[in-house]
Short mmCIF file of the C-alpha atoms (twelve columns), coordinates in Angstrom:
data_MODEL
# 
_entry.id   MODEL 
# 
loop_
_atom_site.group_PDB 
_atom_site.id 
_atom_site.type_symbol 
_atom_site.label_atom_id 
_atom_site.label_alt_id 
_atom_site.label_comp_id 
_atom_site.label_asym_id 
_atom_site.label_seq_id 
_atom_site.Cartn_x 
_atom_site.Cartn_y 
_atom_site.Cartn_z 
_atom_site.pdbx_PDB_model_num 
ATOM 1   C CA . UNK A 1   70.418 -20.215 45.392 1 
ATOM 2   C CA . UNK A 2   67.392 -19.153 47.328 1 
ATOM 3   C CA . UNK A 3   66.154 -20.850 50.238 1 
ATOM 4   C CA . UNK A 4   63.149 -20.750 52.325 1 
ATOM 5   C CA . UNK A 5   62.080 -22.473 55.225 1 
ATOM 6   C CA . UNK A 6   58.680 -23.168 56.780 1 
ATOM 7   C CA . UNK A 7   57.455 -24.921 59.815 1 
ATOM 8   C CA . UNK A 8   54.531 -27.334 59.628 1 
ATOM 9   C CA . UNK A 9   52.989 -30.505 61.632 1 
ATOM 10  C CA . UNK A 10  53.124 -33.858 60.438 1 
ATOM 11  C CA . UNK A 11  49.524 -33.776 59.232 1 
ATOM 12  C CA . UNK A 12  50.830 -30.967 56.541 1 
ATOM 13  C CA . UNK A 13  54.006 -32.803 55.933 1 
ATOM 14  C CA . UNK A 14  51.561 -36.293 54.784 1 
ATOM 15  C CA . UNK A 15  49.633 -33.915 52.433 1 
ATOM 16  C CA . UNK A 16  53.002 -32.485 50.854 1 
ATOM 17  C CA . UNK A 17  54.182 -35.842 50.437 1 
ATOM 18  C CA . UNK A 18  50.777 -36.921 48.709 1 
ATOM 19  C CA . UNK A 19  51.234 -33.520 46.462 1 
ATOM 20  C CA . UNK A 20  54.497 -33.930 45.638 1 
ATOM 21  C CA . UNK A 21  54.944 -37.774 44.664 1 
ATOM 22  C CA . UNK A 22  55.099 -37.814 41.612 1 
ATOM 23  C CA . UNK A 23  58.508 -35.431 42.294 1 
ATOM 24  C CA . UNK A 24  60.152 -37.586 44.989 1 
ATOM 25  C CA . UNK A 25  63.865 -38.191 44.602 1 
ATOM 26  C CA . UNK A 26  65.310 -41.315 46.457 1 
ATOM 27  C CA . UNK A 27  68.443 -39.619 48.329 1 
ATOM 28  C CA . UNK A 28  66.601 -38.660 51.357 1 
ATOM 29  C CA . UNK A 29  69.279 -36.466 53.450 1 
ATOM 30  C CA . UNK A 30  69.370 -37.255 57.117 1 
ATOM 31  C CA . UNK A 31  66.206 -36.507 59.648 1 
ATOM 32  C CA . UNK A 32  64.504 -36.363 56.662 1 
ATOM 33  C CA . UNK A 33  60.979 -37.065 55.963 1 
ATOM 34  C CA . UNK A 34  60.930 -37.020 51.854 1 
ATOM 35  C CA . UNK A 35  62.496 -35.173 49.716 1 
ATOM 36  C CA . UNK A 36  61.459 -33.597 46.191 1 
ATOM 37  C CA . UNK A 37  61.884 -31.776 43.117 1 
ATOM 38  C CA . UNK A 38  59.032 -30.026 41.629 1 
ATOM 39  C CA . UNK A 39  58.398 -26.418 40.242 1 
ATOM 40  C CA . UNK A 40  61.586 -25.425 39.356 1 
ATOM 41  C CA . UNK A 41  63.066 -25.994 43.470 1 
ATOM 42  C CA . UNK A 42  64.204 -29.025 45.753 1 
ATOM 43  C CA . UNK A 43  61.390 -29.383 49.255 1 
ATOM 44  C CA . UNK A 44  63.222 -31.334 51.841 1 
ATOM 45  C CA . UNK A 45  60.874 -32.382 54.663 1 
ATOM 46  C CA . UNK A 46  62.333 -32.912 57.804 1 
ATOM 47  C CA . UNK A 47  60.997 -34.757 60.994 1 
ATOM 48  C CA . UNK A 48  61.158 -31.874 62.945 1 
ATOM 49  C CA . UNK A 49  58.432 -29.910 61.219 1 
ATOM 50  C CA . UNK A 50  60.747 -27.702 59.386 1 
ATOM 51  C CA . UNK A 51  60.707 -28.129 55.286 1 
ATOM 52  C CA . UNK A 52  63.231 -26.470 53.453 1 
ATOM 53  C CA . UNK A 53  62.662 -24.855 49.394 1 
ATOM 54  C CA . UNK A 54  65.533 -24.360 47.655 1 
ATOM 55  C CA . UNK A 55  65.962 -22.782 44.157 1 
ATOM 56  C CA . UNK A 56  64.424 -19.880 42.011 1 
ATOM 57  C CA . UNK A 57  60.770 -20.612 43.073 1 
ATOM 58  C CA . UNK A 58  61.849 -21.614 47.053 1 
ATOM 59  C CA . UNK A 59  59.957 -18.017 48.186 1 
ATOM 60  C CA . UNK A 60  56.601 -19.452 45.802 1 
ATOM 61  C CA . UNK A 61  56.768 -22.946 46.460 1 
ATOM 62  C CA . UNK A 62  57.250 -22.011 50.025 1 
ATOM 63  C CA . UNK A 63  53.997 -20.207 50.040 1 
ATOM 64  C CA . UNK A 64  51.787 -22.664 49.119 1 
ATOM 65  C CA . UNK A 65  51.989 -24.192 52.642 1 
ATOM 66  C CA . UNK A 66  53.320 -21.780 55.285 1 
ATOM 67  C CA . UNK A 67  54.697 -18.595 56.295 1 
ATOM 68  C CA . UNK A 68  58.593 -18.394 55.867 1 
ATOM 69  C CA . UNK A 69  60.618 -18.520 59.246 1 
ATOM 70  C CA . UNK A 70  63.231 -15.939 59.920 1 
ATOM 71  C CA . UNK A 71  66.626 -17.418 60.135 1 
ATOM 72  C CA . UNK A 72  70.187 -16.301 62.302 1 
ATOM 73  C CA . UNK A 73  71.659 -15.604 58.488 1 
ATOM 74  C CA . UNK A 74  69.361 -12.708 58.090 1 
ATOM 75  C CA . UNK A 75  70.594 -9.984  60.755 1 
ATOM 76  C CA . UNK A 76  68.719 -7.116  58.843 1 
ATOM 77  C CA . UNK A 77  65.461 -9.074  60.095 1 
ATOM 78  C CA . UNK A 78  66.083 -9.905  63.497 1 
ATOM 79  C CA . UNK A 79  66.847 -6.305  63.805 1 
ATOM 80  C CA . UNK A 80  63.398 -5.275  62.246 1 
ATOM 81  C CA . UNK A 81  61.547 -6.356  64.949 1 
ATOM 82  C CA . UNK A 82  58.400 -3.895  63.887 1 
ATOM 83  C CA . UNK A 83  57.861 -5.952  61.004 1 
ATOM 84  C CA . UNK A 84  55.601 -8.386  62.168 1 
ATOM 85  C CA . UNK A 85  53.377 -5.389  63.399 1 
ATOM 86  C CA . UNK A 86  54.060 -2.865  61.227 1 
ATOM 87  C CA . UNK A 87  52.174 -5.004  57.905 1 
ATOM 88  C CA . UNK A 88  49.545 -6.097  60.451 1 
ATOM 89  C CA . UNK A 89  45.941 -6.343  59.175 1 
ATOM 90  C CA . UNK A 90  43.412 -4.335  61.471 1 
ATOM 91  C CA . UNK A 91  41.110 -6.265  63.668 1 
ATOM 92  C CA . UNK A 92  38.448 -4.512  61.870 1 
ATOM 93  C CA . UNK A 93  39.921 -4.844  58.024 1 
ATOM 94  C CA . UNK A 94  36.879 -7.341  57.153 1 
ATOM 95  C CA . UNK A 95  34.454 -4.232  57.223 1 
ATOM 96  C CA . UNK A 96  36.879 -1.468  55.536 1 
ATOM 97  C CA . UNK A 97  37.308 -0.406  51.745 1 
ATOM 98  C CA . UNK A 98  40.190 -2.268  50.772 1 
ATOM 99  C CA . UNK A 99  42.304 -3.231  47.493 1 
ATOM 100 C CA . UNK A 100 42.975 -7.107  47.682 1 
ATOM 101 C CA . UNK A 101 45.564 -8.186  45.406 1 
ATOM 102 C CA . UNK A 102 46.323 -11.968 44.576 1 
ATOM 103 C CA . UNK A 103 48.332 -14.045 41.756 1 
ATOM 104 C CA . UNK A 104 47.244 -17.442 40.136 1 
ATOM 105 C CA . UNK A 105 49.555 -19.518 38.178 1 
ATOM 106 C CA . UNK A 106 52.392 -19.732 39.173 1 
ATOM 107 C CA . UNK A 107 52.762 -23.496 40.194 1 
ATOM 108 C CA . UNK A 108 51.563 -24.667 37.069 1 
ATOM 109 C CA . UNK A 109 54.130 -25.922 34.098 1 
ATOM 110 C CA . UNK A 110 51.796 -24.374 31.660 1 
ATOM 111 C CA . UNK A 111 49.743 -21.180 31.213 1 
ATOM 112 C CA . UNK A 112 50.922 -17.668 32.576 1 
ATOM 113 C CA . UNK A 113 50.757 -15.681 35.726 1 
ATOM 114 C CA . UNK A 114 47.888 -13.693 36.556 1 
ATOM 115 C CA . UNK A 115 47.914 -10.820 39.379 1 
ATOM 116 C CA . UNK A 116 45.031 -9.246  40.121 1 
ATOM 117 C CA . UNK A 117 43.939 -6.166  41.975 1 
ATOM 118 C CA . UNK A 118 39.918 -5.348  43.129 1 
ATOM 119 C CA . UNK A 119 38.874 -2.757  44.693 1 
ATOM 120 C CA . UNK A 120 35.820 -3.696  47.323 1 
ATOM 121 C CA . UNK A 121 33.789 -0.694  48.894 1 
ATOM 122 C CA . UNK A 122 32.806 -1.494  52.705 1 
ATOM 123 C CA . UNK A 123 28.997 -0.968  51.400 1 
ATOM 124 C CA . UNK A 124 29.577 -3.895  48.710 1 
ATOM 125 C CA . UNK A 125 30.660 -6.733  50.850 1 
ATOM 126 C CA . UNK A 126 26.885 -8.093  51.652 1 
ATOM 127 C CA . UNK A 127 26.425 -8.043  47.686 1 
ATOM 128 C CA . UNK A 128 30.051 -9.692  47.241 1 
ATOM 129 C CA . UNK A 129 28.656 -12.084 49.495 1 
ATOM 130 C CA . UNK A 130 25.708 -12.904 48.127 1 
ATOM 131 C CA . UNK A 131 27.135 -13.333 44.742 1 
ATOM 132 C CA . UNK A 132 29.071 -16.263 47.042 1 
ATOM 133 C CA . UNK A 133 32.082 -14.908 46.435 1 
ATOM 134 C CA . UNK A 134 34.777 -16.484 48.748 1 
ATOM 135 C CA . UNK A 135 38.420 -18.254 48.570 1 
ATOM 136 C CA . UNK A 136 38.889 -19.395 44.965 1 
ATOM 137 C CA . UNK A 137 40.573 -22.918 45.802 1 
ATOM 138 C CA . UNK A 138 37.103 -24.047 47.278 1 
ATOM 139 C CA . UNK A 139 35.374 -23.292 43.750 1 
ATOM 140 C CA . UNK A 140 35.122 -25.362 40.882 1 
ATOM 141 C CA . UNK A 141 35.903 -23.798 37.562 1 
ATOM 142 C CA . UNK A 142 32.505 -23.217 36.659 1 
ATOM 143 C CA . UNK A 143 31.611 -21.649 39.419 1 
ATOM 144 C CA . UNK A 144 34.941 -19.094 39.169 1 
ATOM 145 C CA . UNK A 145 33.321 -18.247 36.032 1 
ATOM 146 C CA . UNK A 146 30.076 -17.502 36.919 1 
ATOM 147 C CA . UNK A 147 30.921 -15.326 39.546 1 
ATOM 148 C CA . UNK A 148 33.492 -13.523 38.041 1 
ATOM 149 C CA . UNK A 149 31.040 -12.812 35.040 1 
ATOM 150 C CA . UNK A 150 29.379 -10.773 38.031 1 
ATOM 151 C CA . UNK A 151 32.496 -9.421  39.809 1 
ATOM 152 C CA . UNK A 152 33.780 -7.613  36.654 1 
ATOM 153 C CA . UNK A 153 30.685 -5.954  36.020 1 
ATOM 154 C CA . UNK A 154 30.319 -4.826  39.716 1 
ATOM 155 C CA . UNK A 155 33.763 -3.987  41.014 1 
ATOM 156 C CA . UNK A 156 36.888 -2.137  39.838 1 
ATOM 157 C CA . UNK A 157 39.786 -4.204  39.228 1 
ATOM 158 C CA . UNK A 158 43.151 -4.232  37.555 1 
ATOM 159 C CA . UNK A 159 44.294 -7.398  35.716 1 
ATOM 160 C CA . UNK A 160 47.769 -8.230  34.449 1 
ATOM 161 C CA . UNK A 161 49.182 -11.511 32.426 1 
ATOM 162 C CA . UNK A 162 52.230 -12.512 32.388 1 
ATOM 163 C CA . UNK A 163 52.700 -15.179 29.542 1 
ATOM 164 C CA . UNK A 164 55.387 -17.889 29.507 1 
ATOM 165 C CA . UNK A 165 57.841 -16.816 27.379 1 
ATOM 166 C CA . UNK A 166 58.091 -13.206 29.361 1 
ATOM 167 C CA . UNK A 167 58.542 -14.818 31.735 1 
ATOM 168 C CA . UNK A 168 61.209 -17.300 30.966 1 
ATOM 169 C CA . UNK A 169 62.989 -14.240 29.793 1 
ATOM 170 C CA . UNK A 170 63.518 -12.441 32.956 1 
ATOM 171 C CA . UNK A 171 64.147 -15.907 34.478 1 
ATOM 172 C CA . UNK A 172 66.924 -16.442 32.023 1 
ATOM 173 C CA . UNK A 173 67.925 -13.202 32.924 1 
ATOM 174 C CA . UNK A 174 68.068 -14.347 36.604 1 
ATOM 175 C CA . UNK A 175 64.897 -12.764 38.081 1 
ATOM 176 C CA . UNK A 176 63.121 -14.249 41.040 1 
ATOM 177 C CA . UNK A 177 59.767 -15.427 40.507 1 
ATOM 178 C CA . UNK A 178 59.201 -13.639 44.249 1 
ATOM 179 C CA . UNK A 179 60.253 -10.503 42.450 1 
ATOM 180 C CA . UNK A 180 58.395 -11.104 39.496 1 
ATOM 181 C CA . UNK A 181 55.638 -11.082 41.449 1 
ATOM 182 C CA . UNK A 182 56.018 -8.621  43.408 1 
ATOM 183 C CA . UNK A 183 56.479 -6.272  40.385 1 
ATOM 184 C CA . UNK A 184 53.207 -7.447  39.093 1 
ATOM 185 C CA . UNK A 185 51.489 -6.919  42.000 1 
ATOM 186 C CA . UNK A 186 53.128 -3.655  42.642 1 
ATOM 187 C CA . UNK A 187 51.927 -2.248  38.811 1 
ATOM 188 C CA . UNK A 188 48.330 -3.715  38.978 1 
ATOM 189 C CA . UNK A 189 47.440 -1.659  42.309 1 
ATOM 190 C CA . UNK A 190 49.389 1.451   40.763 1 
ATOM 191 C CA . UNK A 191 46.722 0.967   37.816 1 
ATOM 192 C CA . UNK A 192 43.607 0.294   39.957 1 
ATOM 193 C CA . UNK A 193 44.944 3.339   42.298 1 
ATOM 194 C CA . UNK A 194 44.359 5.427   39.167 1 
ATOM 195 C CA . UNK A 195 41.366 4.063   38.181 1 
ATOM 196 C CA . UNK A 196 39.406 4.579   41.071 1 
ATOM 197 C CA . UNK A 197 40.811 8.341   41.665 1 
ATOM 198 C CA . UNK A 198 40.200 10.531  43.400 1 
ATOM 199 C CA . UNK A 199 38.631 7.797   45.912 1 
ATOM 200 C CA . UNK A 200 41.422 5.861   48.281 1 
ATOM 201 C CA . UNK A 201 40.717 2.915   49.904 1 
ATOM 202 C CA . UNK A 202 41.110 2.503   53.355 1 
ATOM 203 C CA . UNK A 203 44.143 0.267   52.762 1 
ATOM 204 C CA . UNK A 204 45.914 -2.352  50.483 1 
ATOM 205 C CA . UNK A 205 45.918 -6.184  51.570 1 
ATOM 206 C CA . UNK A 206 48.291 -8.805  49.531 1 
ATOM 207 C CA . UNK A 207 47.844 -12.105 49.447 1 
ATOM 208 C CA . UNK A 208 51.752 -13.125 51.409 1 
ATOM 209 C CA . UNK A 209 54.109 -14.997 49.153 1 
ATOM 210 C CA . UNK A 210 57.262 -13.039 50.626 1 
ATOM 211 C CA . UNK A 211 58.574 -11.504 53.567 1 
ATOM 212 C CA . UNK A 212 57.213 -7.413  53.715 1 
ATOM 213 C CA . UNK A 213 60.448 -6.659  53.602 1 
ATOM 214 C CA . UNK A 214 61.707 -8.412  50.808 1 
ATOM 215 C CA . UNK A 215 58.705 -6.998  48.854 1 
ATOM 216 C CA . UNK A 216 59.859 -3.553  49.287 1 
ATOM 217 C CA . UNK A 217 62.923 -4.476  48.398 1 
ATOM 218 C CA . UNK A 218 62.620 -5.988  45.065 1 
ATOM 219 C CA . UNK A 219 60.411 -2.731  44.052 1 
ATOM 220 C CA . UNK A 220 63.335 -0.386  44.685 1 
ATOM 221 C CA . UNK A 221 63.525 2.108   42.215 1 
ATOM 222 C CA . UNK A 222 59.207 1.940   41.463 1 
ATOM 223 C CA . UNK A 223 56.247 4.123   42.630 1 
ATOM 224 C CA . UNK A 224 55.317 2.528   45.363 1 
ATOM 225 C CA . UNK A 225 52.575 2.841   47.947 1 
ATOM 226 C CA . UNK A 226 53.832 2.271   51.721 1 
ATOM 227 C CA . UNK A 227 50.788 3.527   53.894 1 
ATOM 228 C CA . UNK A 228 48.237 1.534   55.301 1 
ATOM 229 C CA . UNK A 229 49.462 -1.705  52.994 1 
ATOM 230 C CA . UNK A 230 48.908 -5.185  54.962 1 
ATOM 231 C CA . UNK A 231 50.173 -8.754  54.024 1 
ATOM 232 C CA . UNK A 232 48.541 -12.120 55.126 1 
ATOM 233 C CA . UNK A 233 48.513 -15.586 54.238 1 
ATOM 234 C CA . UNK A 234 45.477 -17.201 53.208 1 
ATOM 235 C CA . UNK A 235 44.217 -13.486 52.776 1 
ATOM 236 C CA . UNK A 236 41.132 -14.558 50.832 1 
ATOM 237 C CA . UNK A 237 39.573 -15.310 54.678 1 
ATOM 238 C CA . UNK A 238 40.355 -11.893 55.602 1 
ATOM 239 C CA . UNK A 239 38.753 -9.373  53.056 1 
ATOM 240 C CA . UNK A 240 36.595 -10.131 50.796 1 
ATOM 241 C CA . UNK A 241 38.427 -7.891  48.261 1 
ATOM 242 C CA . UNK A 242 41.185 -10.512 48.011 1 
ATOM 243 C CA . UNK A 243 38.893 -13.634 47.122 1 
ATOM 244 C CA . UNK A 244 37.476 -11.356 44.560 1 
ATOM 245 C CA . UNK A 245 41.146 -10.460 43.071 1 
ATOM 246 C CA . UNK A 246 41.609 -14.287 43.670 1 
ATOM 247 C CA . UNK A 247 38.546 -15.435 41.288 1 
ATOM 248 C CA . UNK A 248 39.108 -12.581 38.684 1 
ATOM 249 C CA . UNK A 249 42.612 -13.943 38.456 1 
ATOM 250 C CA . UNK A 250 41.494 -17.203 38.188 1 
ATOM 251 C CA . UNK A 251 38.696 -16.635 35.747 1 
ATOM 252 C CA . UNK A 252 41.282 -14.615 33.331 1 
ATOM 253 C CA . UNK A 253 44.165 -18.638 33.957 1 
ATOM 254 C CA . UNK A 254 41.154 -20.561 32.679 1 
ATOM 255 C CA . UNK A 255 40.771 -18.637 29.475 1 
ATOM 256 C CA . UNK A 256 44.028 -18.530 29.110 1 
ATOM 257 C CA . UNK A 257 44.561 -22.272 29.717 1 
ATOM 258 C CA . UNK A 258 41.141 -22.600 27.226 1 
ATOM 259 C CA . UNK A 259 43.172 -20.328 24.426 1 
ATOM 260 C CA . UNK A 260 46.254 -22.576 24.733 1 
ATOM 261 C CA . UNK A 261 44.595 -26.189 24.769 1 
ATOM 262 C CA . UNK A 262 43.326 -24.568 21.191 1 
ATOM 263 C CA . UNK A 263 46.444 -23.261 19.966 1 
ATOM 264 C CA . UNK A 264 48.006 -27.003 20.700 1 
ATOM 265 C CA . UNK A 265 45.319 -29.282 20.441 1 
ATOM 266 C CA . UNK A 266 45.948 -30.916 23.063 1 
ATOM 267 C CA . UNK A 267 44.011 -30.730 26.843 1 
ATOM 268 C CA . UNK A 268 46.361 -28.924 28.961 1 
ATOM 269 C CA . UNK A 269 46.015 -29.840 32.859 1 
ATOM 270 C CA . UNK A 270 46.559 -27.441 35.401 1 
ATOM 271 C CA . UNK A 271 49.594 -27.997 38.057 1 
ATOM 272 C CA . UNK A 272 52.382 -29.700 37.826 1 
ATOM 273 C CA . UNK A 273 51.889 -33.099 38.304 1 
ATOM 274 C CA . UNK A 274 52.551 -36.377 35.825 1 
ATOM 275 C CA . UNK A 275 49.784 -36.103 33.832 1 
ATOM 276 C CA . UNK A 276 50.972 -32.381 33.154 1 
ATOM 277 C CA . UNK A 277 54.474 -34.639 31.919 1 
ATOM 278 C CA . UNK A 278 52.188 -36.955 29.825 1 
ATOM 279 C CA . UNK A 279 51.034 -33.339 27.746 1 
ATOM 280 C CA . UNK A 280 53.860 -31.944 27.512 1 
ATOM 281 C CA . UNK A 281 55.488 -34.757 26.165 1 
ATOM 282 C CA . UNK A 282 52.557 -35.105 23.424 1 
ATOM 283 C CA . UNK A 283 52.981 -31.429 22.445 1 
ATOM 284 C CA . UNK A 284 56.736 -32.524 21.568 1 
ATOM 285 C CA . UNK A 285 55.677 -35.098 19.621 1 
ATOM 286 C CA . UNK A 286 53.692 -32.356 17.342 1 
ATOM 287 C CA . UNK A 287 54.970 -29.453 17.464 1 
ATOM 288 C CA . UNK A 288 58.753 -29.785 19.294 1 
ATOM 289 C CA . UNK A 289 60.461 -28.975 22.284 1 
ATOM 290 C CA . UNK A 290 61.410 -25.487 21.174 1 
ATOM 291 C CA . UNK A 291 57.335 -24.819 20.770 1 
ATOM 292 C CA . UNK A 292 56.918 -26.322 24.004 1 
ATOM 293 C CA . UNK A 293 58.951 -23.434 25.395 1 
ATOM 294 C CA . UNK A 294 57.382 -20.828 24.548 1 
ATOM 295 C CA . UNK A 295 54.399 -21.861 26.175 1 
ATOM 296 C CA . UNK A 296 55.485 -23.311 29.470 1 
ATOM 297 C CA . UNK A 297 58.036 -21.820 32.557 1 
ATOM 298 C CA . UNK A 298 60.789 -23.996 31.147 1 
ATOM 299 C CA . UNK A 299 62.955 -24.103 33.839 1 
ATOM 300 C CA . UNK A 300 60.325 -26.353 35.758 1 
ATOM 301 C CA . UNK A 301 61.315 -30.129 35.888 1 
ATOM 302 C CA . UNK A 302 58.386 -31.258 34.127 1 
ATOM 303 C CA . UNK A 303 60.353 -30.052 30.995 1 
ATOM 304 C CA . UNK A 304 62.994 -32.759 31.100 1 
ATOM 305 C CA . UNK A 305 60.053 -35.637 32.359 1 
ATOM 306 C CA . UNK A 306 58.532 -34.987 29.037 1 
ATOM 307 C CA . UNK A 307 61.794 -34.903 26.926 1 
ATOM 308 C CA . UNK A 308 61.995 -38.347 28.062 1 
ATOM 309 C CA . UNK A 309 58.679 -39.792 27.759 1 
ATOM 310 C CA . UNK A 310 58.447 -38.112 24.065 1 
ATOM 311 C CA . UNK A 311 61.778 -40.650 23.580 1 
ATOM 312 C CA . UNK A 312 60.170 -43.241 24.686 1 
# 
């Protein structure tokens, strides 16, 4: 099982709580805060700060609120000690010609994965910002659209989809969503790489959801580009090329989210949560749970809250 563990204050640890509540479980292990099961992993909050994922989505899940801390089980990282430096953004990366690469997605029950890479020339960043481009989760989803309308029309980009039932193949099949993503990353800056040949950017920058490391390790065996490639958390603050990957991605999840709520005819929420339960449990109703399937990551709990609410 895959675990990862993040420290946080006690502010972060109330706004988990408040995210995850619908998900709480009552055991709550010792030194615990809450406890949780959501998005296919278990979040244990503890009162020391620390708040441990476990499960297939533990690296994702993880994400969302912190960087992953290195633990005495992992030898082959305390003895990397260049790691921290070696992925590094510049203190200058704001003003370079990067590729930003970013995901959407995949916390939701419903609608794919999309992975995004743009490629933003130094001498485009005033336009980018005066287009108001900027991190995606302060936009509404009107505004993603309007501003993406612009951003595909102005920059280079690479866009890839992964749909549901893909993707509950190669998690049958026991893949990692970490190293589902980082495959998708990997192939949508290998395609914006060609694209924008001959010209190279000054470097890569991906939005963190996994150790450097790890990264390179679940591409083993792929082209792969190694030099001048940076990670970061909340990398939308950092280049501007990111937040544009971000709101292309997002753009492309609510078409796809518009497509499905067609398909079903029902309206699908985004996330998670109990009112994604509630949906799910209507599209049994209609169509069955075998339909239901093929159009959400299955493996997610919300699949057996809406088997039984569509008993009740």
């Amino acid at each position: 099982m895959a675990n990862s563990v993040i420290k946080v204050n006690l502010a972060t640890i109330k706004k988990m709580e408040v995210h995850y509540a619908a998900n709480k479980t009552d055991k709550i292990p010792p030194g615990a805060y809450f406890s949780a099961k959501a998005n296919g992993c278990t979040i244990t909050a503890y009162k020391s700060g620390k708040v441990l994922f476990q499960g297939g989505t533990a690296d994702a899940e993880a994400s969302r609120w912190g960087t992953q801390t290195p633990t005495m089980k992992k030898p082959a990282q305390s003895s990397s000690s260049k790691t921290p430096t070696e992925f590094k953004t510049p203190s200058n990366i704001s003003s370079l010609s990067i590729i930003g690469s970013d995901e959407v997605g995949t916390g939701d029950f419903f609608g794919p994965i999309t992975v995004v890479a743009a490629f933003v020339k130094k001498e485009q960043i005033p336009l980018l910002q005066e287009l108001g481009v900027r991190d995606s989760k302060n936009l509404k989803d009107p505004q993603i659209i309007a501003i993406a309308k612009d951003l595909i029309n102005t920059i280079p980009y690479s866009l890839l989809v992964l749909h549901n039932e893909k993707y509950n193949e190669l998690q049958q099949q026991g893949m990692s969503q970490g190293k589902m993503k980082a495959l998708l990353h990997n192939q949508a800056i290998n395609k914006l790489l060609e694209k924008i040949a001959p010209e190279k950017p000054d470097g890569l920058l991906i939005d963190q959801f996994v150790d450097p490391l790890i990264y390179f390790k679940h591409l083993q065996g792929k082209k792969v580009v190694k030099e001048n490639v940076y990670f970061s958390t909340k990398a939308e603050g950092v280049h501007l090329a990111v937040a544009a990957a971000s709101i292309i991605a997002r753009y492309s999840f609510v078409k796809e989210f518009e497509r499905l709520s067609e398909k079903v005819g029902v309206t699908i929420p985004k996330g998670a949560g109990a009112q994604v339960d509630v949906a799910a449990a209507k599209i049994i109703k209609k169509s069955g749970s075998q339909f239901l399937a093929t159009i959400t990551k299955k493996h997610f709990a919300n699949t057996d809250k809406a088997m039984k609410l569509a008993k009740k």
